[in-house]
N, C-alpha and C positions, 0 to 999 in steps of 0.2 A: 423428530422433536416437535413438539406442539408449539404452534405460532403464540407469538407476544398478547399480551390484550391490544383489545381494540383503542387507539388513538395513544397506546402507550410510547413515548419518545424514548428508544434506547441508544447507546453505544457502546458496544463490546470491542475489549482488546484483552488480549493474553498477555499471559510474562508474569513475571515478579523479581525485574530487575528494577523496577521503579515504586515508589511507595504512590500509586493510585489514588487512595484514601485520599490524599490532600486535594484531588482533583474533582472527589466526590462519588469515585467509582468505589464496590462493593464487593467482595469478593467471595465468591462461590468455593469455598473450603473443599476441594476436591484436586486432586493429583492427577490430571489427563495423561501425566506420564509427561519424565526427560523434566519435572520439576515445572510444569506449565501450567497455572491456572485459567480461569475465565474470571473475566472482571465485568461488571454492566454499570449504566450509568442511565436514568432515567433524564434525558436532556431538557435543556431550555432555550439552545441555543435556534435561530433562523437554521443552521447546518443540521439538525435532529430532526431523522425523517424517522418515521414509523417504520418498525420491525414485524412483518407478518408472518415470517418461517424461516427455521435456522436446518439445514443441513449439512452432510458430512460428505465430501468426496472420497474414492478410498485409491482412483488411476488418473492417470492424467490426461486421458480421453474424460471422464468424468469431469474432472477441473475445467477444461476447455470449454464442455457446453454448458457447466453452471456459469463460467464469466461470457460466453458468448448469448446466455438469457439475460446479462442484464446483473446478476449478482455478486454478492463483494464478498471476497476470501477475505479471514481473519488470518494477519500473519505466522504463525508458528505452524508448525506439521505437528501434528498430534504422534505421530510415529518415531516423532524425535528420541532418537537411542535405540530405535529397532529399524525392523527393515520394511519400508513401503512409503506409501505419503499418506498422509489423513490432512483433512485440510475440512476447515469451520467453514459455510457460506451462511449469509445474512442473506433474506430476499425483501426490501422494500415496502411499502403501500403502494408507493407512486414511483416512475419512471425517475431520477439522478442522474446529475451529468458533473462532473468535475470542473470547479469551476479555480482552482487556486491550486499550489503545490510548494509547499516549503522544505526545509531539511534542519535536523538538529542534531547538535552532539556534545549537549551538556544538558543537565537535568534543568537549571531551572527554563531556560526555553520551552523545554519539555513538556512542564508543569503549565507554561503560559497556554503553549497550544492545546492542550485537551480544556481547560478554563474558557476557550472559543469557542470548542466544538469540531474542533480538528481533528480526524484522524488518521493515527499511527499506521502506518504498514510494517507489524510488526516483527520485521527481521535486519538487523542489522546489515547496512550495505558495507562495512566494513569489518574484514573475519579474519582480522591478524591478531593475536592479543597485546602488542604493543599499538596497535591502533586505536582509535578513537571509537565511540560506542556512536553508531553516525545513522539517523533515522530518516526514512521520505516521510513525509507528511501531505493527504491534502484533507481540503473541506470542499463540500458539492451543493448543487443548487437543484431545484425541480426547474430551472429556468433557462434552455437550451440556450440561448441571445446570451447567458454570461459566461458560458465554458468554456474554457480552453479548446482546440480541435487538435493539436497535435506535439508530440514529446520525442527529446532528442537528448541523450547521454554523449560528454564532450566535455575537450577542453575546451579555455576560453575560447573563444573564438568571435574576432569581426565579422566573420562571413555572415555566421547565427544573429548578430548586432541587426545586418542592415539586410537580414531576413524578415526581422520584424519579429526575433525571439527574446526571451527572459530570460536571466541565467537565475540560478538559485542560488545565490554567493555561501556557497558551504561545500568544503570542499567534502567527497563524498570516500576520497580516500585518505583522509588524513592520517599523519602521524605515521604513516604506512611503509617510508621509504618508493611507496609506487609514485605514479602519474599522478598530478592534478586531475580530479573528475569531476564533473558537476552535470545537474541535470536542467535542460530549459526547455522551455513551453513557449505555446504562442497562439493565440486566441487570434482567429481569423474570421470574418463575415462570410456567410453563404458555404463554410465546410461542415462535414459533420461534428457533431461534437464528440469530445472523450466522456464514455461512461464510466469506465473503471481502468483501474491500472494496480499491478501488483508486483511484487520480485521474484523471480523465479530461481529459483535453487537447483532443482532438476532438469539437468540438463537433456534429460531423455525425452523429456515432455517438450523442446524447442518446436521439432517438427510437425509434436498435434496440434500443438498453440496456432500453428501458422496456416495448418491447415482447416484450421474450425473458421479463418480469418482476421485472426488478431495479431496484432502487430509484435513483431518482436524485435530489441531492438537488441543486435547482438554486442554492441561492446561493451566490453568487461568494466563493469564499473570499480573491480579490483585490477587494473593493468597496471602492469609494472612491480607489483610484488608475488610474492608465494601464497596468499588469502584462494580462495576458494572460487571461482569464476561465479558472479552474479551478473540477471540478464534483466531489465526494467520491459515488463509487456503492460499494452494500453488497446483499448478495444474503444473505438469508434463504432456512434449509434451506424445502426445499418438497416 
């Protein structure tokens, strides 16, 4: 695919379970297939870094070493309804480091956080249909001194408290009959930082993930019901 212009601030996310439009994003009139669009948004926000090349992974050795360069998968698989993974990568101007991480499960939330400059990881952590439509969100910085260095999937938890973690008060399985799940962070001095993080859906891809060096955190952030096993991976600069 041919790189963005030069200095142009974009954000892309897929879906068209949510009306975008009110957010400012525009919509690429095209079926990727399984009913997925692309949406862009030319930003304004401090969180809108420049877009210089968009590609497509098509294995999850491929996956691995587009997020271990540095690059940010757009949540849906393009192969949604057939058999494989396709998966959208964005590559940057400059280096990104994560520096925030929220969660949502109602639209106007939703609406507030792309209106900052927030983005979607676009696959829902919760895959029951009586469950909640339950989204991670973060926003990033070019400014290492403000990102988070490390991510942890959990129930409550004191121990995480007086770890010096964040919880994300949303719970990630709601409505589920499972577990309480929530995800927290923790911005430390002198670790590295978090450049990207994603959901992982294929479970086959755990052991390239791990082996390219990124972290994987393996508990199910659907436990305790019949949903589908999702796994939260984060890759620290290196």
């Amino acid at each position: 695919m041919s790189p963005a212009s030069p200095g142009c601030r974009l954000a892309l996310q897929m879906g068209c379970r949510q009306n975008l439009t009110n957010a400012g994003f525009n919509k690429v009139d095209k079926n990727l297939g399984g009913n997925v669009f692309l949406w862009y948004l030319v930003g304004k926000t401090k969180y809108d870094i420049p877009i210089i090349s968009l590609s497509v992974s098509t294995d999850a050795d491929n996956e691995a070493l587009k997020m271990k360069l540095g690059m940010e998968r757009v949540g849906h698989n393009l192969s949604r309804g057939c058999k494989g993974w396709r998966y959208l990568w964005m590559e940057r101007e400059m280096p990104t480091y994560i520096c925030d991480v929220a969660a949502t499960n109602y639209i106007g939330p939703a609406l507030q956080h792309y209106l900052k400059g927030w983005i979607c990881i676009d696959e829902t952590t919760n895959t029951l249909p009586k469950g909640s439509t339950t989204f991670l969100w973060y926003c990033h910085t070019t400014d290492a001194k403000e990102a988070i260095t490390d991510l942890k999937i959990s129930h409550k938890s004191s121990d995480l408290v007086m770890q010096g973690y964040t919880c994300v008060d949303v719970n990630l399985n709601e409505d589920s009959a499972g577990k309480n799940v929530f995800v927290w962070f923790k911005k430390e001095s002198g670790r590295p930082p978090v450049k990207s993080m994603l959901l992982l859906v294929n479970h086959d891809a755990i052991h390239r993930f791990q082996s390219a060096g990124i972290n994987v955190i393996k508990t199910n952030i659907n436990d305790g019901n019949d949903g589908y096993q999702r796994c939260l991976c984060f890759i620290n600069q290196q």
